[in-house]
C-alpha positions as CSV (number, residue, x, y, z in Angstrom):
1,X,86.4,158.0,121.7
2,X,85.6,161.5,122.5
3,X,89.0,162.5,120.3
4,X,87.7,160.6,117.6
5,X,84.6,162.7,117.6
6,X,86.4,165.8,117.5
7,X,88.7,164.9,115.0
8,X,85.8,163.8,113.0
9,X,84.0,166.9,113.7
10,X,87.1,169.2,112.4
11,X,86.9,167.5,109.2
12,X,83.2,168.3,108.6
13,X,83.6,171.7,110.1
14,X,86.8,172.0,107.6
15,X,84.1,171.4,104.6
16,X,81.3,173.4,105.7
17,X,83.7,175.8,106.1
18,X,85.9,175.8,103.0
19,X,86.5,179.2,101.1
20,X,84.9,180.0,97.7
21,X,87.5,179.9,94.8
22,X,89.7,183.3,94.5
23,X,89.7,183.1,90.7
24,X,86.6,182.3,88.1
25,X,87.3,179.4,86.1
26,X,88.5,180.1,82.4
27,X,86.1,180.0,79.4
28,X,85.6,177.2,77.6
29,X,83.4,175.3,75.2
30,X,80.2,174.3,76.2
31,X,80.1,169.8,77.3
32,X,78.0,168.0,75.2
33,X,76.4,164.9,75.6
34,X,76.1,161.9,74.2
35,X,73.4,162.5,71.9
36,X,75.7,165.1,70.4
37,X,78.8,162.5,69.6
38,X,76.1,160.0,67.9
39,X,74.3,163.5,65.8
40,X,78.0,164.5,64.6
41,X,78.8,160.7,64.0
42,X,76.0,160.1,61.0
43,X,76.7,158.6,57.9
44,X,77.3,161.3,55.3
45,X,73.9,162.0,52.7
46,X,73.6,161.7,49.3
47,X,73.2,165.8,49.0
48,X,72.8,168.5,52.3
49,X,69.1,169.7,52.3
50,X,68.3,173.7,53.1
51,X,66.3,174.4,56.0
52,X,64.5,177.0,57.5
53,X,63.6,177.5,61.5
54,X,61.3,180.2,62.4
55,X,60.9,180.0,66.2
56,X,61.0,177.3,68.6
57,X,58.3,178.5,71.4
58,X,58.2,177.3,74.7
59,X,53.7,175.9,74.9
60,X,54.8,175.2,79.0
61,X,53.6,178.1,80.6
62,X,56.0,177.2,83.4
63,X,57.9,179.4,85.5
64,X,60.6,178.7,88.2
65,X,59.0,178.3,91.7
66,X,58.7,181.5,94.1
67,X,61.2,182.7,95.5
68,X,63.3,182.5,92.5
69,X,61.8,184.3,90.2
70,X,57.5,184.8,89.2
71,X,58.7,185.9,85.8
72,X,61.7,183.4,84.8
73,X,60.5,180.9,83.1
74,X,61.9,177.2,83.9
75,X,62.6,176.2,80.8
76,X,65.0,178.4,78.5
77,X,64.2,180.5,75.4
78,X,67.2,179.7,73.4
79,X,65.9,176.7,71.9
80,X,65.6,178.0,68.2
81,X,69.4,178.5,68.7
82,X,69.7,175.0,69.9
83,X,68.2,173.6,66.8
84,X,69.9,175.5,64.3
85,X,73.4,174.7,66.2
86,X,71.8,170.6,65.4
87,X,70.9,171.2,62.3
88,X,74.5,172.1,61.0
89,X,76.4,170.0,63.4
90,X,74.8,166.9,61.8
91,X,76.4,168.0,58.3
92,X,72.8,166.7,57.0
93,X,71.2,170.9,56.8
94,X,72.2,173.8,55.8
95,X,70.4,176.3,57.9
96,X,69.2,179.4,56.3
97,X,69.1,182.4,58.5
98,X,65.4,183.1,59.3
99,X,65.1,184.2,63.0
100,X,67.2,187.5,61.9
101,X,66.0,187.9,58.7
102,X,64.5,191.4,59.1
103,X,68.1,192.4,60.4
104,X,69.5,190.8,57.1
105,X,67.4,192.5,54.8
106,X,68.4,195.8,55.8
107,X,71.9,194.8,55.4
108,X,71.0,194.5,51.8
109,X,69.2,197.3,51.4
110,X,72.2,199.3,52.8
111,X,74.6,197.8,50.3
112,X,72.0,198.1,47.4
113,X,71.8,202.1,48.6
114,X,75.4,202.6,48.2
115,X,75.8,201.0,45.0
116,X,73.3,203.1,43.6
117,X,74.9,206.2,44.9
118,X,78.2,204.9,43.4
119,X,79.9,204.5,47.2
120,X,79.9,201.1,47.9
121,X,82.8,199.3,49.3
122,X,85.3,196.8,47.4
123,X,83.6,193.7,48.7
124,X,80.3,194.9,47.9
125,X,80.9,196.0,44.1
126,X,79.2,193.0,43.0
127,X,75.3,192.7,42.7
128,X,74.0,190.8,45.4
129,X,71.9,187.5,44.3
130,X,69.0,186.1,45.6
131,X,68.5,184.9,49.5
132,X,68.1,181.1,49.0
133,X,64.9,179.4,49.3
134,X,64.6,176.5,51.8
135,X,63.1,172.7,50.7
136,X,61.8,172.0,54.3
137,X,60.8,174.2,56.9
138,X,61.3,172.7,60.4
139,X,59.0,174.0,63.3
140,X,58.4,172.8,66.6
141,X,58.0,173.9,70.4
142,X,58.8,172.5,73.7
143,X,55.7,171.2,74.6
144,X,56.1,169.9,78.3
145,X,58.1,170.3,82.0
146,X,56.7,168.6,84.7
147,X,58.7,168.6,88.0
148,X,59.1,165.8,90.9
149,X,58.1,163.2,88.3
150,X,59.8,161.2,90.8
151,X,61.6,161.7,93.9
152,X,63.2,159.9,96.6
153,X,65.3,159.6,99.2
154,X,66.9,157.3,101.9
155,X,69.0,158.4,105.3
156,X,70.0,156.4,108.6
157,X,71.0,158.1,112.1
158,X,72.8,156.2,115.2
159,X,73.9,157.7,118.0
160,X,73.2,161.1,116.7
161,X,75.8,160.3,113.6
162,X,74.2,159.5,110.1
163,X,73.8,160.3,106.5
164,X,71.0,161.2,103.8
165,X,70.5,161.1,100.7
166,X,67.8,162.9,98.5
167,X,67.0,162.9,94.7
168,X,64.3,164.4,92.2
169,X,63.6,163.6,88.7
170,X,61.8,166.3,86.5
171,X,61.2,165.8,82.9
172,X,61.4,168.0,79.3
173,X,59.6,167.1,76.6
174,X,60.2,168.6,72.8
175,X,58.5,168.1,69.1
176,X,60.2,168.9,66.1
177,X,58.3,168.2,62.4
178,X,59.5,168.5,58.9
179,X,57.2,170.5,56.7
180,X,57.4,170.3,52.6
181,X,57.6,174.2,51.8
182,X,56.1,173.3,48.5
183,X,52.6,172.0,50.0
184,X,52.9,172.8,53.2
185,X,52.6,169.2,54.2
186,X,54.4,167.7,57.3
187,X,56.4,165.1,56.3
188,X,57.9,163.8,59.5
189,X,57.1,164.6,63.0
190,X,58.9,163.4,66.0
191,X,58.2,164.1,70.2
192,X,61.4,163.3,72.5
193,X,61.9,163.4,76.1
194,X,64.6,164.0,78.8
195,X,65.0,163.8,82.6
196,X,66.5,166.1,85.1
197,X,68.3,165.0,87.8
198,X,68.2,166.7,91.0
199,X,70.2,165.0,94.7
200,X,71.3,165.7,97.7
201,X,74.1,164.4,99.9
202,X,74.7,165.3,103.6
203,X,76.0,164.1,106.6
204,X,76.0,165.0,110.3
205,X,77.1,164.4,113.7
206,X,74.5,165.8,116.8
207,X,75.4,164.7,119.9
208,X,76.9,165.8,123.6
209,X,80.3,164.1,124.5
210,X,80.4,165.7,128.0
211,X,78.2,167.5,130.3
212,X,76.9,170.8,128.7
213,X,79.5,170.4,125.8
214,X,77.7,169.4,122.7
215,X,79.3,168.2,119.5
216,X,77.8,169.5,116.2
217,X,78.6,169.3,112.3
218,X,77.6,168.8,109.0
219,X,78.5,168.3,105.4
220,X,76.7,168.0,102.3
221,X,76.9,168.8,98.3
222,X,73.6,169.2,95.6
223,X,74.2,168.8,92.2
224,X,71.7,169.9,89.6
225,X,71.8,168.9,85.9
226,X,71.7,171.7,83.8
227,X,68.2,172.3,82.2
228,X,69.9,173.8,79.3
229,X,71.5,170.5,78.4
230,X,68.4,168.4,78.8
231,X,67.1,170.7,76.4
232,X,69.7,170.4,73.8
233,X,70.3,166.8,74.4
234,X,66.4,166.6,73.3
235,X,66.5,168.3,70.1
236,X,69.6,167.0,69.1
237,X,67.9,163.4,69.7
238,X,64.8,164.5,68.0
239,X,66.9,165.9,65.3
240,X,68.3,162.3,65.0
241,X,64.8,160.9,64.7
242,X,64.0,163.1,62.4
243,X,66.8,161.8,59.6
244,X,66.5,158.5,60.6
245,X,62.8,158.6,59.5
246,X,63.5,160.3,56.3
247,X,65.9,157.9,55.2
248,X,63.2,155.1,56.0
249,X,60.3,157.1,54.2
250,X,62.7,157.9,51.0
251,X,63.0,161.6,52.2
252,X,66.2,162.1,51.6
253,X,69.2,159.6,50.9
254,X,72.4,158.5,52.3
255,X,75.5,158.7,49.8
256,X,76.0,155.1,50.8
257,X,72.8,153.4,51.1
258,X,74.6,150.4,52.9
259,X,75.4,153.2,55.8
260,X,72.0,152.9,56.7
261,X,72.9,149.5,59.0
262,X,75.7,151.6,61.0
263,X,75.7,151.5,64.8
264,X,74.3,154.8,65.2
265,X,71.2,154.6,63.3
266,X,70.7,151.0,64.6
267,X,70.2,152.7,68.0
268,X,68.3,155.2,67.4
269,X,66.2,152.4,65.3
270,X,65.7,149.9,67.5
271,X,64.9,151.7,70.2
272,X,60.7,151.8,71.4
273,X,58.5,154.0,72.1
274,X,57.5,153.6,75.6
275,X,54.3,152.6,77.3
276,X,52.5,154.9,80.3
C-alpha cells in the first residue's frame, strides 16, 4: 500500500510540477462559435442594405475585481469592432466606415490638395465621389455583467485522498436596435444574453504513511471562457435577431422568400423569450 501511495504521489507531483511550454504557440485565426456558423449560414437577401455603426459603449460601469486591475474594465471595449466584423460576415450589410471617419476625411482632403497642386499620384487622378450615405443606422451598448450568477461546487475526501470540483456562472448582456436614418425612428430593437463559465478541478492526497513521514500532493486545472467570445457570440446572435425581425416586419427581403422556413431562422424563431 505504502508504494502505491508513492507512486500515486509521483504522478501528481509530475503535474504540479510540469515545465511551461519552450515555444509560444503559432498565430492563428480567432475560434468562433456557434452563433457565428448559423450568422454566415443565412439565406441570401433580396439586396445588401448600408449601415452605419457609431460606437458600441459599454453602460456596465464594471471593472475587474482588485487585485487585478481598479481601472480594467471587465468587459472589453472592442465591441463596435465586433459588430461591424457581424455585420459583413452575415453578407446581409455593408458597413460603412464611421468610427474612423475623421481619419478618412483627411485622407480626402490630402488627395483633393494634390490634385489641385497638379501632384497627385496615378491612382488618385480621378475625382473622388461622394462617401455613401447609410439606410439604417445601428446603435447599441452592452448594457449588463453580473458575476456569480450562479456558482457551485461539490468535493469528497477519504483517508486524506479526494477530489473537488468548483464552478461559476457570470452573465453579459447586449442591445442592438435598427434606426431609419430618414426619421430617425427605431425600427427594430433586440436585448441578447450570454453566460460565462468559470471551474475548477483539483485533486489531493494529505496523509502520513509512516511515523514523522508525511505524504503530500496535488493537482488541479481552471478553465475560463473567454469574455471576449461571450461578447461576440452575443452580438452576432443579436445581429441574427435583428434580420430575422426584419424579414417578419417587411424590413427588408429575402431573394427567395421560401428561404424564410430554413433551419437557421427556424431556430432563431422558435426560440422564447425567457421568464425571471
Amino acid at each position: 500500500m505504502r508504494h502505491l501511495l508513492i507512486i500515486a504521489s509521483l504522478f501528481l507531483l509530475n503535474g504540479c510540477l510540469t515545465a511551461p511550454p519552450k515555444q509560444a504557440a503559432e498565430p492563428t485565426l480567432l475560434p468562433r462559435s456557434q452563433s457565428y456558423q448559423d450568422l454566415v449560414q443565412l439565406p441570401t437577401p433580396k439586396g445588401k442594405i448600408f449601415v452605419s455603426v457609431y460606437n458600441i459603449q459599454d453602460e456596465t460601469g464594471q471593472f475587474k475585481p482588485y487585485p487585478a486591475s481598479n481601472f480594467s474594465t471587465s468587459v472589453p471595449q472592442s465591441a463596435t469592432a465586433m459588430l461591424i466584423s457581424a455585420l459583413k460576415d452575415s453578407n446581409w450589410f455593408i458597413p460603412l466606415e464611421r468610427q474612423g471617419l475623421q481619419n478618412l476625411l483627411n485622407e480626402r482632403k490630402i488627395i483633393r490638395a494634390a490634385q489641385e497642386n497638379g501632384r497627385v499620384a496615378i491612382n488618385n487622378a480621378q475625382p473622388l465621389s461622394s462617401l455613401v450615405a447609410a439606410n439604417v443606422l445601428i446603435e447599441g451598448s452592452i448594457i449588463g455583467y453580473e458575476s456569480n450568477v450562479k456558482s457551485g461546487g461539490i468535493g469528497a475526501r477519504y483517508f486524506g485522498i479526494g477530489g473537488s470540483t468548483q464552478y461559476q456562472l457570470d452573465q453579459i448582456a447586449v442591445n442592438l436596435r435598427v434606426v431609419d436614418v430618414s426619421t430617425g425612428e427605431i425600427l427594430s430593437s433586440v436585448n441578447t444574453s450570454k453566460t460565462i463559465l468559470s471551474y475548477e478541478v483539483q485533486a489531493g492526497v494529505f496523509r502520513f504513511i509512516d511515523y514523522q513521514r508525511l505524504l503530500e500532493g496535488e493537482v488541479g486545472y481552471t478553465s475560463n471562457e473567454p469574455v471576449m467570445m461571450c461578447l461576440m457570440s452575443a452580438i452576432e446572435t443579436g445581429v441574427i435577431y435583428l434580420i430575422n425581425d426584419g424579414i417578419t416586419r417587411n424590413l427588408w427581403q429575402l431573394q427567395n422568400p421560401k428561404d424564410i422556413n430554413t433551419p437557421v431562422f427556424e431556430r432563431y424563431k422558435n426560440l422564447k423569450v425567457p421568464t425571471a
